[in-house]
N, C-alpha and C positions, 0 to 999 in steps of 0.2 A: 512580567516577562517569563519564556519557559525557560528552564535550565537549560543547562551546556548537554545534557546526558539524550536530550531528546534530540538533540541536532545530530550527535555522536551516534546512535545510535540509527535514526532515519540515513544516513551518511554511509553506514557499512552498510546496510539492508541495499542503498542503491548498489553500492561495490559490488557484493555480490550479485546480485540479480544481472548489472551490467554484462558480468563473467562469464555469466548460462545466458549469451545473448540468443543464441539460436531457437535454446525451449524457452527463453521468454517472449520471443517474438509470436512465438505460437499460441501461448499462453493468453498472450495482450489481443490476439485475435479471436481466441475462444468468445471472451469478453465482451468483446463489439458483435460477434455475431448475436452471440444471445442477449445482448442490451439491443439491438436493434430488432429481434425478432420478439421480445417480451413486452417493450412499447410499442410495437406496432407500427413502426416510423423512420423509415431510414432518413429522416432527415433532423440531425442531431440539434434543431433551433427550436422543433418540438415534441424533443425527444429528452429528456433532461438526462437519462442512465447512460443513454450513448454518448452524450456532450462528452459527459463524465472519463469515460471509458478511450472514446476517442481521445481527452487531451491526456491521461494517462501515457496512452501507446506512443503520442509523440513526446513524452517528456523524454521517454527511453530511444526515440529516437525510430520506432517501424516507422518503413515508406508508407509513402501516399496510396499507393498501388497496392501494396497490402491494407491498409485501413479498408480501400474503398471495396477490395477482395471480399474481406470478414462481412461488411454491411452487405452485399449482392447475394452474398449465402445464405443469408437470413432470410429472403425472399424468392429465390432462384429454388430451382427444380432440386437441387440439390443438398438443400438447405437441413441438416439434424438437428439445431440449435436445440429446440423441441425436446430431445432426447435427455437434453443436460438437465442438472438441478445443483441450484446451489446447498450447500452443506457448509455447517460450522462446528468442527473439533473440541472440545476444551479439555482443557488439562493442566500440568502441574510436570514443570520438566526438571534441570538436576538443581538443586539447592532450594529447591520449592519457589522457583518462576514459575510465573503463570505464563499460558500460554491458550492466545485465541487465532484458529488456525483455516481459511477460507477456502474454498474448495467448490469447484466446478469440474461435476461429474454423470457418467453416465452409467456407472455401474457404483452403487453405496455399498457396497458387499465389498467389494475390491479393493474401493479406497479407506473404510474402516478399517480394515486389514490391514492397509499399508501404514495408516496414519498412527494407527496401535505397535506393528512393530518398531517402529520410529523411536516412538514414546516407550517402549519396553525396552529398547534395546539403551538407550540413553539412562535408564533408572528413571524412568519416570512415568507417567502412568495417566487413561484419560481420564476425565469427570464426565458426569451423567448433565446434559442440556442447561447452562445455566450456572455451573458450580463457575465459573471465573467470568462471567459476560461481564459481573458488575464492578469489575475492576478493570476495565476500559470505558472508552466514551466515543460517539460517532463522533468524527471530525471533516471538515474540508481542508485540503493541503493544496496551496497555490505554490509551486518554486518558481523564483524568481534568478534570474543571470544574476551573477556576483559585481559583476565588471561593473564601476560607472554608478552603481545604487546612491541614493542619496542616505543622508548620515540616517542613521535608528531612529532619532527624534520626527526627522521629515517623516520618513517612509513611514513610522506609525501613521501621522496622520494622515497622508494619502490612501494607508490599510484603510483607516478608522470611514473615512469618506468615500472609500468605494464598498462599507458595508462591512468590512473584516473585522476578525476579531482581537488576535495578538499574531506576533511577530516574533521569530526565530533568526537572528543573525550568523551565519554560516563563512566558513573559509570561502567559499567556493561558490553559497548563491543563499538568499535570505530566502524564508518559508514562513509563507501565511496563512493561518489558521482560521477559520469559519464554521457557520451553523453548518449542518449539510446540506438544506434546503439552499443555502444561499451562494451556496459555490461555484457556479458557472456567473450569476450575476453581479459577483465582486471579481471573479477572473475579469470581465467585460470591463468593468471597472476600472481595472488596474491597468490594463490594457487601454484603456480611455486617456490615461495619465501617460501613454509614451512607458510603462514600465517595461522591464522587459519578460513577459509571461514565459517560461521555457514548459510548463509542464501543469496539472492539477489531476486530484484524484481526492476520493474519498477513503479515510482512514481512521484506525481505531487505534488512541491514545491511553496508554494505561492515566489511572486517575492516581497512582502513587507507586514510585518504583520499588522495584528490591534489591538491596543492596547485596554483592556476591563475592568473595575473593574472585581474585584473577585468576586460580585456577579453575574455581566451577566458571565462570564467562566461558574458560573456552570451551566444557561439555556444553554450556546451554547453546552455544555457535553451533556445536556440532549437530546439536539436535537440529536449528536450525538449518542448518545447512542440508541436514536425508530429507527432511519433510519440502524444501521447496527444489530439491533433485525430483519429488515425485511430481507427475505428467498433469493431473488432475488438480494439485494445491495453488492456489492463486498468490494469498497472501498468506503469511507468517508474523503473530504480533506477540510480543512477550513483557512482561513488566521490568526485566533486567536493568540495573541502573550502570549506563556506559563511560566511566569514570575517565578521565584523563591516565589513572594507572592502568588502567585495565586497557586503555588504546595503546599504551606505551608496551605492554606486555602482549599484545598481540602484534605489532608490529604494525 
């Protein structure tokens, strides 16, 4: 099973993200437009990036009306998806957390820029392509509603038979972990069993954390916190280890 630090930690990442609902909404749209225009397929049953993407944006809750917006732009007259590229940051932020930092953009010039003074202004500084990749791991992240779950033991193996790999039990809602390849196919799964799906996306898992005082946690937040204020960052992943003190000492 995974520690308590990984659930504490994916747990504030939604907090915050929920808080910047408005540029996340925008953000989760960038997403679907260019997964739907990079596969080739706005229909997300043979489209595996946009499955992806799409049950993301509903985990956090964007309309129907917007999903279906983001996908129509991807093939409509209007469509820049084209324009975007994804970009991946790495670095090294305060107390020497790593940090793997995801980026959909349309100008590289701009958002190096941005994602450097971030990183400078925090005391912390980027790496050259590769200096921290190997300190996370691809993952699939299915959440599941809290309410009503069956005990740990069950739900594993309901996980284990609809293909998944291990199980994070949460205050608020349990999270299943998967290949990447496999994650829309054990969502379906799970969803087969009456669970209750609220949300799935793809994510990257440090392979061993760092352990920090409570006072650098909260520089390494703050860093966190400019780099996914910027318009272009998607996702934000760090190896910080999210202790029960360090929850207590941020409040």
């Amino acid at each position: 099973m995974s520690g308590h630090s990984k659930w504490a930690t994916t747990k504030h990442r939604k907090a915050a993200q929920d808080a910047k609902r408005s540029a996340l909404f925008s953000k989760l749209a960038r997403i679907i437009t260019v997964a739907a225009k990079e596969g080739g397929d706005s229909n997300p049953d043979n489209n595996a990036t946009l499955a992806a993407a799409i049950a993301k944006a509903k985990s956090y809750s964007l309309p129907k009306d917007k999903i279906q917006s983001a996908i129509d732009k991807a093939f409509g007259a209007g469509a820049d998806a084209a324009n975007f590229a994804n970009v991946v940051y790495e670095g090294y932020g305060p107390a020497g957390v790593a940090f793997y930092v995801e980026a959909l953009t349309d100008n590289r010039n701009r958002t190096a820029a941005d994602v450097r003074a971030a990183f400078s202004k925090a005391g912390g500084n980027l790496g050259a392509t590769g200096s921290v990749a190997f300190q996370f791991e691809r993952k699939g992240q299915i959440a599941l509603e809290g309410g009503g779950l069956p005990d740990e033991d069950d739900l594993l193996l309901m996980v284990a038979e609809a293909g998944g790999e291990d199980i994070e039990m949460g205050d608020e809602e349990a999270l299943v972990y998967t290949a990447p390849a496999d994650l829309m196919q054990v969502c379906r799964g799970l969803e087969a069993q009456s669970l209750p799906v609220k949300g799935a996306e793809l994510v990257m898992e440090p392979v061993n954390s760092t352990s920090v005082l409570p006072e650098n946690a909260k520089k390494v937040l703050r860093l966190v916190d400019r780099l996914e204020e910027l318009d272009d960052i998607q996702n934000v992943y760090h190896t910080m280890e999210f202790t029960e003190e360090i929850a207590a000492v941020l409040g």
